[in-house]
C-alpha positions, -999 to 999 in steps of 0.1 A, spaced: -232 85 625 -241 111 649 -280 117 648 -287 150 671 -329 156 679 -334 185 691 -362 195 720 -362 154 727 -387 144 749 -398 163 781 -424 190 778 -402 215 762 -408 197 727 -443 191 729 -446 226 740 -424 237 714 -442 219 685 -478 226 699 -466 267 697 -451 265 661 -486 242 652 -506 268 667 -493 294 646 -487 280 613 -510 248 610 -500 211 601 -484 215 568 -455 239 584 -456 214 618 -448 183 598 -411 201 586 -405 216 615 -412 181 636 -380 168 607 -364 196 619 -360 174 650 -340 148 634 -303 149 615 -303 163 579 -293 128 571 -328 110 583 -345 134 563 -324 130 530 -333 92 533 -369 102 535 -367 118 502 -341 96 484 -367 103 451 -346 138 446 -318 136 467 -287 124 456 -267 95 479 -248 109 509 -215 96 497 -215 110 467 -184 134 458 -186 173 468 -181 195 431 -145 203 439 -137 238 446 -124 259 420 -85 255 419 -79 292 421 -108 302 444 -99 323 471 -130 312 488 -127 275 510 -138 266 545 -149 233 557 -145 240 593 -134 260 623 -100 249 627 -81 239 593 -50 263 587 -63 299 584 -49 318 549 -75 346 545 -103 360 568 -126 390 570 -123 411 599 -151 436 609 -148 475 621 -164 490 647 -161 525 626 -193 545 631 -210 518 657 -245 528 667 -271 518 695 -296 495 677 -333 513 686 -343 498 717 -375 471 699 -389 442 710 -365 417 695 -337 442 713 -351 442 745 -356 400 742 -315 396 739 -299 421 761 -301 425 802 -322 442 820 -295 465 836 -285 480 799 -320 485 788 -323 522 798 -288 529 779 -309 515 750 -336 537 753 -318 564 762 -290 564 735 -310 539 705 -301 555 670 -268 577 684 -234 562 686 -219 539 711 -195 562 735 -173 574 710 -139 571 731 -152 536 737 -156 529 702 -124 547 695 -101 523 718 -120 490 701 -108 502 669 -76 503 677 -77 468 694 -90 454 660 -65 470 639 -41 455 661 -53 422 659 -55 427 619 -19 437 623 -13 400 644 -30 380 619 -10 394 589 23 386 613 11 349 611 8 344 576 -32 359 573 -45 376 546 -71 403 561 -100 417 542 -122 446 560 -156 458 552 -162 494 539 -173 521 567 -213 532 563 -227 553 584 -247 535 605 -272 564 621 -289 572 589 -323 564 594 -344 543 567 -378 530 561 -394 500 548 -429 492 545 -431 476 575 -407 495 599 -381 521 605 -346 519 622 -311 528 620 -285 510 614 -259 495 640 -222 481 626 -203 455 606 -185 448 633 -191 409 639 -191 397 601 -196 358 616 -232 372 625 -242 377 583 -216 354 563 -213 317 566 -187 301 544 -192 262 534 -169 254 512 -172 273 484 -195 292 489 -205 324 509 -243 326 521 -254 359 531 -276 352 568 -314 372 565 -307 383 605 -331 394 627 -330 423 639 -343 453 623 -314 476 632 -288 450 608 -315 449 577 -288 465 558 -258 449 576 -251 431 539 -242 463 527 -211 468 538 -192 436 528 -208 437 493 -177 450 479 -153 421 490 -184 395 484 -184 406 444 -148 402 444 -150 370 458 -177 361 433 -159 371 406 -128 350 416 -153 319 410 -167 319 443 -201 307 451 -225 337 467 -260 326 479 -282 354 497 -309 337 521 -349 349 518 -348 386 533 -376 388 556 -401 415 557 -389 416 594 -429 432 596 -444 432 631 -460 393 629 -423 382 627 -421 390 666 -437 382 696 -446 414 702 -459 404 739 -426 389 745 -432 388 787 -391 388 797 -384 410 826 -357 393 844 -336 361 843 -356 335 857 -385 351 830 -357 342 806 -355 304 818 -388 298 820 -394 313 787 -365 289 773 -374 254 791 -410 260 770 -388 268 736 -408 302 734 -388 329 718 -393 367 705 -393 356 668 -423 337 658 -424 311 626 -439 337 603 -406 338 578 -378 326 577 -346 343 598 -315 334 611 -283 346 618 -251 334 602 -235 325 638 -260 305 651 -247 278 628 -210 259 638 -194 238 611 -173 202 615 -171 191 578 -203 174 566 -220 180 593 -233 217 609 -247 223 643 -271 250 650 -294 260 679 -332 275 675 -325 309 690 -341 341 697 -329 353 662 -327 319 644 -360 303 637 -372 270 628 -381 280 592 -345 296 586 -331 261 595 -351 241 571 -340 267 548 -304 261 557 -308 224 555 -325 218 526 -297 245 504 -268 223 519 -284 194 515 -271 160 502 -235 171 507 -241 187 541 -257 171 575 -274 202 595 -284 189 629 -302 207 661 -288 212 691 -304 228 722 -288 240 758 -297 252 792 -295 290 778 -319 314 790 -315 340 758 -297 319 734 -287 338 703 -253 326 683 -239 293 697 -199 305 699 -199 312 733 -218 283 741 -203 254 719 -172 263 700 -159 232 684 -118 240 680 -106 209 668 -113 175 652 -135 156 676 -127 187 705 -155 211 719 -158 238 739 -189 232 762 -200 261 782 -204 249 819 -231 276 824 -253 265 793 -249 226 793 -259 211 762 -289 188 767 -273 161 737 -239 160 749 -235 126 749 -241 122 717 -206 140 706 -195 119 742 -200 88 722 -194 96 689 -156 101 705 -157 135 709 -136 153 734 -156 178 757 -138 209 771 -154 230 801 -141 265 800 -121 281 827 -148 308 842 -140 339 827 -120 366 845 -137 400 827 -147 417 857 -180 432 863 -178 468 857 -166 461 823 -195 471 799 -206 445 779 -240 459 761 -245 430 738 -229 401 753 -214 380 785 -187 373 799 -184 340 777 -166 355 752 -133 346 768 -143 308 747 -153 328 716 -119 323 703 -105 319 669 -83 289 658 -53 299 633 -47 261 627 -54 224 654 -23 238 677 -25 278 671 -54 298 686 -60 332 692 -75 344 727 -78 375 748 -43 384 763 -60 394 797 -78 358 796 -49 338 813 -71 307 829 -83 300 797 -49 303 782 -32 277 807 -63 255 793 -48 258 756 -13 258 766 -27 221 786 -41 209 754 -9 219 733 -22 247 715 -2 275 713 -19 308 725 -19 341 705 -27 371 727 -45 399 714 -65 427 743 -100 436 729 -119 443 760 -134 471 745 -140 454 713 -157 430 733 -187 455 749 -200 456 713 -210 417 714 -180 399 701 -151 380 705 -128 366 682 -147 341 664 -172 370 658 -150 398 642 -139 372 618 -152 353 589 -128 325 581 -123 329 538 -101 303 531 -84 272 557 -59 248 538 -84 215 541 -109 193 526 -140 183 531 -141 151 554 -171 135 580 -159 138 614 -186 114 630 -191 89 599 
């Protein structure tokens, strides 16, 4: 059994737990210090309401379009997001914390308007292209519905606009049978849920689970309003101390900050996943599920897909820029550790909410099919090595919004069950 702790030893877990003490006292210190340790410890702490770890999942309705145990089962049905309408989240604090410093004045200068429109234009017609691929291989396609994203709104705690539903593995996380709807983090995708409500319902009413996370106020003590990141080394400094623009004040997290391998579910604290949205996510999946931490050398982590993208049974992707710091622990559970080919994007290519990593953010159709991007051909040869069969799809311009494959999808339905792949 693997047992993953994250923020082990070193000063970057005391510092970490001293912080998240600081601010919430010793009642919310002593979950987040289980936090540290695999869902499975801290099921055994509380056998008194849990039940055993072995005991059977409720099967999944027979007819429920809705199944997903993993990232790499046969794909029959997925969501894929739009970039219709795209706008330039407002340029606030938890903004500024997870893009570079060279894009910041096209934040502040275009925040609320649209992305460039003929941009936006060619990334639609890469995704509907790659909806058109997918139905070729045998994959149903579901699509959000188009909102107008530049309408402004108000809460009682803030204003925005809105930004996309173009990446619908930030907000939906399907285990099993069930689809949870992800709280998020930024203010500029409060309303993201909107959008996919529609196909959710219908899901739901095909017998479907549907579980909506806490919402979070996202009021002004949810951020670190004094965030001090000016350039990269900022950002490493800030990360080696586990400091990050959202604070412990509610819960939040985004859908794609979690990874799933059957029972167990890896996740990383990141600048828009907190520590209470993971105890959150633990205890909901908990006795049938194993969430476990997992940390890397990331100086503005947020979602773990194009840091760790597990494609396979026992077979990771491992970003050579962001090492993992409890690699070995997949290394001796048996696991197979890939390093990514360096990606070839080159520089001048725009990429306002992402890096170059996306070239890994890839989706797998089934263990020996995967799609990747058709101007990607290192990583390609990598596959075609391994004996997976490479689907090539262009979405360069899809990519400048933030998002690779594994992003613009939500896996509905994989032809699998549920299994332990470290058991």
């Amino acid at each position: 059994m693997l047992r993953v702790r994250c923020l082990r030893g070193g000063s970057r877990g005391a510092e970490a737990a001293h912080y998240i003490g600081s601010r919430l006292g010793r009642v919310v210190t002593g979950w987040v210090q289980r936090c540290f340790q695999s869902t499975q410890a801290a099921t055994a702490s509380q056998n008194t309401c849990a039940a055993n770890d072995s005991k059977a999942t409720s099967p999944v309705p027979k007819d429920c379009p809705v199944c997903s145990y993993n990232e790499w089962d046969p794909l029959e049905e997925v969501i894929v997001g739009r970039a219709e309408n795209a706008c330039v989240p407002p340029f606030s604090v938890e903004v500024k914390a997870n893009t570079y410093e060279k894009y910041w004045d096209f934040y502040q200068k275009f925040g609320g308007q649209s992305f460039p429109k003929d941009h936006v234009k060619k990334a639609i017609a890469e995704i509907e292209e790659m909806c058109n691929i997918l139905k070729r291989e045998g994959v149903i396609v579901k699509r959000p519905d188009p909102i107008d994203w530049s309408v402004k709104y108000k809460t009682p705690d803030f204003e925005s606009t809105g930004m996309y539903a173009a990446m619908p593995r930030d907000i939906l996380l399907v285990v099993g049978n069930e689809i949870i709807e992800a709280p998020m983090a930024w203010r500029a995708r409060f309303f993201e849920y909107r959008a996919y409500r529609r196909i959710i319902k219908d899901y739901f009413n095909c017998g479907a689970k549907w579980t909506t996370a806490p919402k979070p106020t996202m009021a002004d003590d949810l951020y670190d309003q004094d965030y001090p990141i000016r350039s990269v080394e900022d950002r490493h400094k800030l990360a080696a101390q586990g400091k990050f623009v959202t604070t412990e004040f509610e819960p939040c997290f985004d859908a794609a900050d979690f990874i799933r391998a059957g029972r167990d579910i890896f996740v990383q604290r990141s600048q828009v996943t907190n520590y209470m949205g993971i105890e959150w996510m633990r205890r909901h999946l908990a006795p049938d599920y194993r969430v476990h931490i997992i940390s890397f050398k990331d100086p503005n982590p947020m979602h773990i897909d194009a840091t760790f993208n597990i494609i396979g049974p026992g077979l990771v992707l491992s970003n050579p820029d962001r090492p993992c710091h409890q690699i070995e622990l997949f290394k001796k559970a048996g696991w197979t550790v890939i390093r990514p080919p360096v990606p070839l994007i080159p520089d001048d290519h725009p990429l306002w909410m992402s890096s170059k990593w996306l070239s890994m953010n890839v989706l797998m159709l089934d263990e020996k099919r995967v799609m990747v991007d058709a101007n990607e051909t290192s990583i390609q040869k990598m596959f075609e090595n391994l004996g997976i069969s490479t689907i090539k799809v262009n979405i360069r311009h899809a990519n400048s919004l933030g998002g690779g494959f594994h992003c613009w999808t939500c896996d509905i339905r994989r032809r699998g069950t549920l299994q332990s792949y470290f058991d």
